[in-house]
C-alpha positions as CSV (number, residue, x, y, z in Angstrom):
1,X,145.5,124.6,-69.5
2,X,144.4,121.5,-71.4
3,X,142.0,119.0,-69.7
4,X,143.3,115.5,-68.9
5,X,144.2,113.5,-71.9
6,X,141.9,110.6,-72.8
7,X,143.0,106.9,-71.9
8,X,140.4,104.7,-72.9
9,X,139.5,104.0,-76.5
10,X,136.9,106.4,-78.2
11,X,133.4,105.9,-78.0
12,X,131.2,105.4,-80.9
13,X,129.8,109.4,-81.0
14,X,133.5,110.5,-81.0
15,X,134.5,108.5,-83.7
16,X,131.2,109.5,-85.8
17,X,131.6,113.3,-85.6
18,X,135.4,113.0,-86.4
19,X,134.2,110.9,-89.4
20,X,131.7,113.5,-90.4
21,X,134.4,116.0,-90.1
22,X,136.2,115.0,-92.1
23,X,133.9,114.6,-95.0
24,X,132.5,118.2,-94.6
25,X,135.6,119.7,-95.6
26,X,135.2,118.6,-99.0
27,X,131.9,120.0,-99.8
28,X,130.7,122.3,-97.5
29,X,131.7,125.3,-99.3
30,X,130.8,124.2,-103.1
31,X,128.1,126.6,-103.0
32,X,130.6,129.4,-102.7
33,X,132.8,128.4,-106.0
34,X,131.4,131.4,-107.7
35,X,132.2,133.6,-105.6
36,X,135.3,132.7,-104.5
37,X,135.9,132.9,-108.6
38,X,134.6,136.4,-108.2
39,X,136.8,137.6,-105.4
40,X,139.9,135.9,-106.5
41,X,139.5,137.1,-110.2
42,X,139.9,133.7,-111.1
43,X,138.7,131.2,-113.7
44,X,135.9,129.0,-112.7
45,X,137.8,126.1,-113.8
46,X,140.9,126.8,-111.6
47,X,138.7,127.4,-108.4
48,X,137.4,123.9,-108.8
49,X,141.2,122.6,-108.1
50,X,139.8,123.1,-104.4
51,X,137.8,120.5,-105.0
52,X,139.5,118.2,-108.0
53,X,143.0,118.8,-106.4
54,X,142.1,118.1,-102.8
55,X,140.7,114.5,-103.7
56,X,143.6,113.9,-105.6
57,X,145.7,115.2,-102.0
58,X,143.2,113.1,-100.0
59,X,143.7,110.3,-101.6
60,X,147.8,110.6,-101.5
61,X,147.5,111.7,-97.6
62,X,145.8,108.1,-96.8
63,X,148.7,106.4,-98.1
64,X,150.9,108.2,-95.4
65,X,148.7,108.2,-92.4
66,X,148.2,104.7,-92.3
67,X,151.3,103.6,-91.8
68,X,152.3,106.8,-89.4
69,X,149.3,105.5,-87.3
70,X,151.0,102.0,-87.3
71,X,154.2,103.4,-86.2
72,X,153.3,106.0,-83.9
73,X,150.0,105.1,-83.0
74,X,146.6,106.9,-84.1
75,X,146.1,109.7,-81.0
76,X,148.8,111.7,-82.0
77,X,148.2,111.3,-85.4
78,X,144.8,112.2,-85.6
79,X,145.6,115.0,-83.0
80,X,148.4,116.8,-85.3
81,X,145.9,116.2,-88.4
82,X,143.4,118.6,-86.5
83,X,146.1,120.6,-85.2
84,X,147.5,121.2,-89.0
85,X,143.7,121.2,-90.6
86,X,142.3,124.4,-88.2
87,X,146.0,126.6,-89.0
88,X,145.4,125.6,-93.0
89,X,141.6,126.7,-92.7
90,X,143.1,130.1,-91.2
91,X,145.2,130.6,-94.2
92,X,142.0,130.0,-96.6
93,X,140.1,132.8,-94.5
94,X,143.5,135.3,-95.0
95,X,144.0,134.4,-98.2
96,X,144.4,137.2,-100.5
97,X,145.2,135.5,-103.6
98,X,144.0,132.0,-105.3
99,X,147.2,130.8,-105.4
100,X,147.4,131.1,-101.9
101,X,143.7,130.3,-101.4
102,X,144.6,127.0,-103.2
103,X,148.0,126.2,-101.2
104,X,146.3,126.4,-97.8
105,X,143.1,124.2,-99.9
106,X,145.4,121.2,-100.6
107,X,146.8,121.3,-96.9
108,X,143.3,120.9,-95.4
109,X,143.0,118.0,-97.4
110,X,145.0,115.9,-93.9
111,X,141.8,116.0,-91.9
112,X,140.9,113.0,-94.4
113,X,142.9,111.7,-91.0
114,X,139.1,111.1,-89.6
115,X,137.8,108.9,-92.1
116,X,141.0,107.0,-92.7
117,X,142.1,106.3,-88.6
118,X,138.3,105.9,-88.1
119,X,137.8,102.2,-89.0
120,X,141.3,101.3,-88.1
121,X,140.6,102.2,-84.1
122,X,137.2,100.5,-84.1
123,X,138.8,97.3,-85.6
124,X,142.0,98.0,-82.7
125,X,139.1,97.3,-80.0
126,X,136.1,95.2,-81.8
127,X,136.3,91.5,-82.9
128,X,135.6,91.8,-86.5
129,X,132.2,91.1,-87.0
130,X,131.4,93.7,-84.4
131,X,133.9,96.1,-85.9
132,X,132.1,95.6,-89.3
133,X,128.5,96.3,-87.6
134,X,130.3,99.3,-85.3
135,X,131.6,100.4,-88.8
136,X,128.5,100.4,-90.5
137,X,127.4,103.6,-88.3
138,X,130.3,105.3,-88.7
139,X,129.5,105.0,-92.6
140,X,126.1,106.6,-92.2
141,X,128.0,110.1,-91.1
142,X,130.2,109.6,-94.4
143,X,126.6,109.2,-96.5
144,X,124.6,112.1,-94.2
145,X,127.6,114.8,-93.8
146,X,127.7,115.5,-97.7
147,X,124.1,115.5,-98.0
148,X,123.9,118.1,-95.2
149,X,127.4,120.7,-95.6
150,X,126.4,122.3,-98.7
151,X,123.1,123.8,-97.4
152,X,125.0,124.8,-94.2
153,X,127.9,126.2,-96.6
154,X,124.9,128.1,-98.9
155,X,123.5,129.5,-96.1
156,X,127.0,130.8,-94.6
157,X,127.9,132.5,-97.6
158,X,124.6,134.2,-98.2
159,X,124.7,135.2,-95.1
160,X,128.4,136.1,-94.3
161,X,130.4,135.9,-97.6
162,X,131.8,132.5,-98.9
163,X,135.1,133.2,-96.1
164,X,132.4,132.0,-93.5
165,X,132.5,128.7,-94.0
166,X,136.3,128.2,-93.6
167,X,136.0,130.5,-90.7
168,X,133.5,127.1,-89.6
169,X,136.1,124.8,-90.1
170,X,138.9,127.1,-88.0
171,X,135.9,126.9,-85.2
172,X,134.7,123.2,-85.4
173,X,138.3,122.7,-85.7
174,X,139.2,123.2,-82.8
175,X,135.8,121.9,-81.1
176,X,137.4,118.6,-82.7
177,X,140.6,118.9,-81.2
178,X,138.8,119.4,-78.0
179,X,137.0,116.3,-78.4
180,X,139.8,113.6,-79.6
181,X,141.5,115.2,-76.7
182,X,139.2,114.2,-74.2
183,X,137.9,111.1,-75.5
184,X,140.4,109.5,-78.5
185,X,142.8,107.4,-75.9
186,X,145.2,105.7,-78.0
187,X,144.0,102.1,-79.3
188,X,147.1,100.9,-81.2
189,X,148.5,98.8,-78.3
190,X,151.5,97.1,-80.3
191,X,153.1,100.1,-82.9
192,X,156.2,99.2,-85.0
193,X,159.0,99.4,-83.4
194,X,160.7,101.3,-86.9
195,X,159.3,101.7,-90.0
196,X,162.2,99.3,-91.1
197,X,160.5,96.6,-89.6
198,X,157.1,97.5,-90.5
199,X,157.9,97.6,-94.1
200,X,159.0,94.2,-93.7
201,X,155.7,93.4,-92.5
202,X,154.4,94.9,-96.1
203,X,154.8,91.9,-98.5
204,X,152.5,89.4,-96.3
205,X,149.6,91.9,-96.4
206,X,150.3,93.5,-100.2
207,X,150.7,89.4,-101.0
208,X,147.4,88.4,-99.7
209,X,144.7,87.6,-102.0
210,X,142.4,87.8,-99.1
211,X,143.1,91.6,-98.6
212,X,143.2,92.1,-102.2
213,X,139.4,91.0,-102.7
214,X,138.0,92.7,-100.0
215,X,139.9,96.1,-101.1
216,X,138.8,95.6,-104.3
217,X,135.2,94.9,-103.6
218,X,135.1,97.8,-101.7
219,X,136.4,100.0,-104.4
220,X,134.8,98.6,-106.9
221,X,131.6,99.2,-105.0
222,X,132.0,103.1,-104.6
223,X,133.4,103.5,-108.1
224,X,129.9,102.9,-109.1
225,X,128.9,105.7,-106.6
226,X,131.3,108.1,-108.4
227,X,130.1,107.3,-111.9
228,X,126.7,108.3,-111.1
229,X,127.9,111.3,-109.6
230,X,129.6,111.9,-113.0
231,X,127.1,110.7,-115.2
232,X,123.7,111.7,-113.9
233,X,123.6,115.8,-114.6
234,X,124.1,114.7,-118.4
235,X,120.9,112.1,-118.1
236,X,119.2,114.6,-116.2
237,X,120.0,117.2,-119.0
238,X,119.6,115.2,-121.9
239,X,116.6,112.6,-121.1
240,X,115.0,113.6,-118.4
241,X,114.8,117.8,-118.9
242,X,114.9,118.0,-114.8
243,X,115.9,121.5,-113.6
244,X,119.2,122.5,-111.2
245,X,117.2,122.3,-107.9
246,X,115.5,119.2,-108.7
247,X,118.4,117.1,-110.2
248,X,120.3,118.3,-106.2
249,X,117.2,116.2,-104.4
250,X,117.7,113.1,-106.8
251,X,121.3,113.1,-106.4
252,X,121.1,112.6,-102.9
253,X,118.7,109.9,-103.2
254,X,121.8,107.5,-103.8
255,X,123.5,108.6,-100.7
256,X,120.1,108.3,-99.0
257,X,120.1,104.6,-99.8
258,X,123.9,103.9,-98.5
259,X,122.8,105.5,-95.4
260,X,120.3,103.4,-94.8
261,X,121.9,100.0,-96.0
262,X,125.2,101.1,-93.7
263,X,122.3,101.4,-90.8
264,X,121.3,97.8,-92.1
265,X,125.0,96.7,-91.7
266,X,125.2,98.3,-88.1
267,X,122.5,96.2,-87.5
268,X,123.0,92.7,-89.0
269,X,127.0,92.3,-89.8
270,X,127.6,91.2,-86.2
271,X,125.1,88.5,-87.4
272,X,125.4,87.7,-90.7
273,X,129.9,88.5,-91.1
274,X,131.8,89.8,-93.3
275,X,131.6,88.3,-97.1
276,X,127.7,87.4,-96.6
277,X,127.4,91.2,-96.2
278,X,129.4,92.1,-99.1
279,X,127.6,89.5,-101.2
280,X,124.5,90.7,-100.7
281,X,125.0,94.5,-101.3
282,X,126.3,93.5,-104.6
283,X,123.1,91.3,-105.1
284,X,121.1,94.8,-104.1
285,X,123.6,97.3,-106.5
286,X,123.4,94.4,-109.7
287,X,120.0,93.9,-109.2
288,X,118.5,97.4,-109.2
289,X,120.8,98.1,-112.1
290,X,119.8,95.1,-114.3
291,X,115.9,96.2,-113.5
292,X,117.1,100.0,-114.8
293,X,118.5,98.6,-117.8
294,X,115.3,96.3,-118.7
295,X,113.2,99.2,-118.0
296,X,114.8,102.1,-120.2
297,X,115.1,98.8,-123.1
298,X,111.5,98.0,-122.6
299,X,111.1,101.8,-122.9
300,X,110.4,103.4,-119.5
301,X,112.0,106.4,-119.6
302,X,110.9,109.1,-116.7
303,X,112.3,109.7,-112.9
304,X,111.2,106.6,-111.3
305,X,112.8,104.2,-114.0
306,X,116.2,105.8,-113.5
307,X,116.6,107.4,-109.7
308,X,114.3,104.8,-108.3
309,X,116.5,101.7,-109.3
310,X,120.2,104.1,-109.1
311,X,119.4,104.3,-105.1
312,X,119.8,100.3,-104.9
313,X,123.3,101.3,-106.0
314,X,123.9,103.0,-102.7
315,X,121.7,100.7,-100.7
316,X,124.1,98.0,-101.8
317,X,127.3,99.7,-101.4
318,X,125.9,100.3,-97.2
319,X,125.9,97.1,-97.3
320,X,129.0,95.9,-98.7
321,X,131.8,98.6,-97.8
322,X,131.7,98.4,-94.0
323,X,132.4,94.5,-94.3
324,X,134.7,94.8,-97.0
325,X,136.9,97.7,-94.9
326,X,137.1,95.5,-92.3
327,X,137.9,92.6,-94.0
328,X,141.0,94.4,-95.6
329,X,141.9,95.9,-92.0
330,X,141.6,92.0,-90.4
331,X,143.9,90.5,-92.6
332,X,147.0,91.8,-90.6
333,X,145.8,93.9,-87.9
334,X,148.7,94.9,-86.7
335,X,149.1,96.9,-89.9
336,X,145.2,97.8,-89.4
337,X,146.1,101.5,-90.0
338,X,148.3,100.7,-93.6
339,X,145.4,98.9,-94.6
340,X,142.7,100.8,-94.3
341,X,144.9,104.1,-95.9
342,X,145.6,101.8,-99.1
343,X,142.1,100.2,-99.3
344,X,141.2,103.6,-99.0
345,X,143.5,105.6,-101.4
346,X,142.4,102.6,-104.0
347,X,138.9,103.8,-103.3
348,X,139.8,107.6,-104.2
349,X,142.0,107.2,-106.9
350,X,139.8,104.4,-108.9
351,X,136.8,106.7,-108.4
352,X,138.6,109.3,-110.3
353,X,139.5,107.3,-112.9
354,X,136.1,105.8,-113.4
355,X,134.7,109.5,-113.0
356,X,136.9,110.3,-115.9
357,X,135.7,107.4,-117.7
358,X,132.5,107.9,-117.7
359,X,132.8,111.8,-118.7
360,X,134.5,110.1,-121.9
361,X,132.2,107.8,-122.7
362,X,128.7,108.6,-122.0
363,X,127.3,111.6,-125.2
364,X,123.5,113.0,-125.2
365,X,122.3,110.4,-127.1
366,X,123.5,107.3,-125.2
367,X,123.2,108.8,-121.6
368,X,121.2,106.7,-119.8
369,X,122.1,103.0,-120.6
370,X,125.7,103.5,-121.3
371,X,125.4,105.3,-117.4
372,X,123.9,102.2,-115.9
373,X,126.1,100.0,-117.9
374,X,129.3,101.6,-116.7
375,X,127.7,101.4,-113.1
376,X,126.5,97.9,-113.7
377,X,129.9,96.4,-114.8
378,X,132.0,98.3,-111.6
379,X,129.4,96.6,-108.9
380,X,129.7,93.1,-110.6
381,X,133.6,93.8,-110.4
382,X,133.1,94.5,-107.0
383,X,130.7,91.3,-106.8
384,X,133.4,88.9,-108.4
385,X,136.0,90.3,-105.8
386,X,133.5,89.6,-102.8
387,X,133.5,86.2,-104.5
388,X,137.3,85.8,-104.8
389,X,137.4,86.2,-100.9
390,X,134.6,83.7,-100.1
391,X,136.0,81.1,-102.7
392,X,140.0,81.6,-100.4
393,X,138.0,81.2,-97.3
394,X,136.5,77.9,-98.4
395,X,139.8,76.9,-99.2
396,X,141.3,77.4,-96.5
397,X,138.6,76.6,-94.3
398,X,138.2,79.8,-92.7
């Protein structure tokens, strides 16, 4: 028999661990691509679909649950995302086949329902500077989770075989389930009466410029995340001569620095608001990449010169995406949930485009400057969207 439902909003832990959920899923198991290669009888290249494919999924999914939490409200919705998420990680454990494997893979992809409903039920409850700074913890589990999974994932598979760790997700699955049950009342206190008339709603939020600047800012602001992500094995490869295990610790030093500047916005946004957070975390990204730049031209070439002034990249962006979400949810928050699934699917889909980018353009020989260059250019984009906002709220005397 199921506990008593939960009628009062989530508190702040709940929301975190759904959060961190929900990023987990996407990497825990990376250090079991070989073998699952190896069982399967598969190519190498058609395993890492589970990983390629179920951004690509992710990023579609957000469009739908946003407006689904809008209509129906974001309990049930995050409740038959879980429900949906623990019966697709079965089917990974039974799979017998990739094909199969895969199928179950891109259906996993709707516990993305955690990150996306996330934001949207703290800014249902919180004014919006205190949503942003509430937010700006929330962030920290989407910076540490991916940091963390993969060693639990390696450790799983060495120990278990690389079915373990989707054996974890059935588990923790349901230990989710558990825990929106008891503590995820529903916070969406005026749902659409029909999608009919909440498509209406559409053209006054897709028509603001104000929502437009901060969703841009924001995705702007991680595309430089995903660049490096693209573009540093190559540097590390080609300039630097830094081994596997090495070049793992320096990538998370990045995601080390968003966690810490989305603890700085937990702490200050409340103070500070929205657009002087954003503005400042693209001071922080532009900067360190304008003193990268002058170092590798003045000829500084090592560890320090390039992962020491990267980090202000995700420094920056923990400062600027919790405002800038926020922002894009505050523009019509009755369509809160719609907002944050477009801001985000914006995020997802114009990281993989600037991923693929930068595979294109960066070669051996130009590595390190076109890198930061690429990087530099999406956090000023970001940085003249997060000035686009500020300029229509001087306008309009906001």
């Amino acid at each position: 028999m199921l506990p008593t439902p939960a009628t009062t909003p989530p508190r702040l832990p709940t929301l975190i661990l759904l959060t961190a959920f929900s990023t987990l899923s996407l990497n825990m198991f990376l250090p079991s691509l070989g073998s699952i290669a190896a069982d399967f009888r598969a190519d190498y290249a058609l395993v890492n679909v589970s990983i390629a494919g179920y951004l690509a999924v992710t990023s579609i999914l957000q469009l739908v649950i946003g407006p689904l939490s809008d209509r129906y409200g974001r309990r049930p919705v995050m409740l038959g995302a879980i429900v949906i998420f623990v019966f697709a990680s079965l089917g990974c454990v039974l799979a017998r086949d990739i094909w199969t494997f895969l199928a179950f893979r891109m259906v996993q992809g709707v516990i993305i329902a955690g990150a996306a409903l996330s934001p949207a039920m703290i800014r249902d409850t919180a004014p919006e500077r205190e949503a942003a700074s509430l937010l700006g913890y929330v962030t920290m589990a989407m910076a540490m989770a991916p940091m963390l999974a993969p060693m639990l994932g390696g450790a799983l598979d060495e120990l278990f075989g690389w079915r373990a760790s989707f054996v974890f997700f059935v588990a923790s699955g349901i230990a989710a389930f558990g825990l929106a049950w008891t503590d995820m009342g529903e916070t969406n206190r005026s749902p659409s009466e029909t999608f009919t008339k909440q498509f209406r709603d559409y053209p006054a939020l897709f028509g603001s410029r104000r929502f437009w600047g901060y969703a841009l800012s924001m995705s702007f602001s991680v595309g430089a995340f995903y660049c490096f992500l693209s573009g540093a094995p190559l540097v590390a490869q080609s300039a630097l001569a830094i081994k596997p295990a090495m070049l793992g610790f320096l990538l998370g030093t990045i995601t080390a620095g968003f966690a810490f500047g989305s603890f700085l916005s937990g702490r200050y946004a409340a103070r500070f608001g929205l657009t002087a957070m954003m503005l400042a975390g693209r001071a922080v990204a532009c900067g360190g990449l304008l003193l990268g730049l002058g170092l590798y031209w003045a000829g500084s070439v090592n560890l320090l010169s390039f992962f020491g002034t990267t980090i202000f990249v995700g420094l920056g962006n923990g400062l600027t995406v919790p405002s800038s979400n926020v922002g894009a949810m505050s523009v019509r928050p009755h369509l809160a949930g719609s907002a944050a699934g477009l801001a985000g699917a914006m995020t997802v889909g114009g990281g993989a485009l600037l991923t693929s980018f930068t595979g294109w353009a960066l070669t051996p020989q130009n590595a390190i400057w076109a890198l930061l260059t690429i990087m530099l250019a999406s956090s000023a984009a970001a940085g003249i969207a997060a000035l686009s906002v500020l300029a229509i709220d001087r306008s309009e005397g906001r």
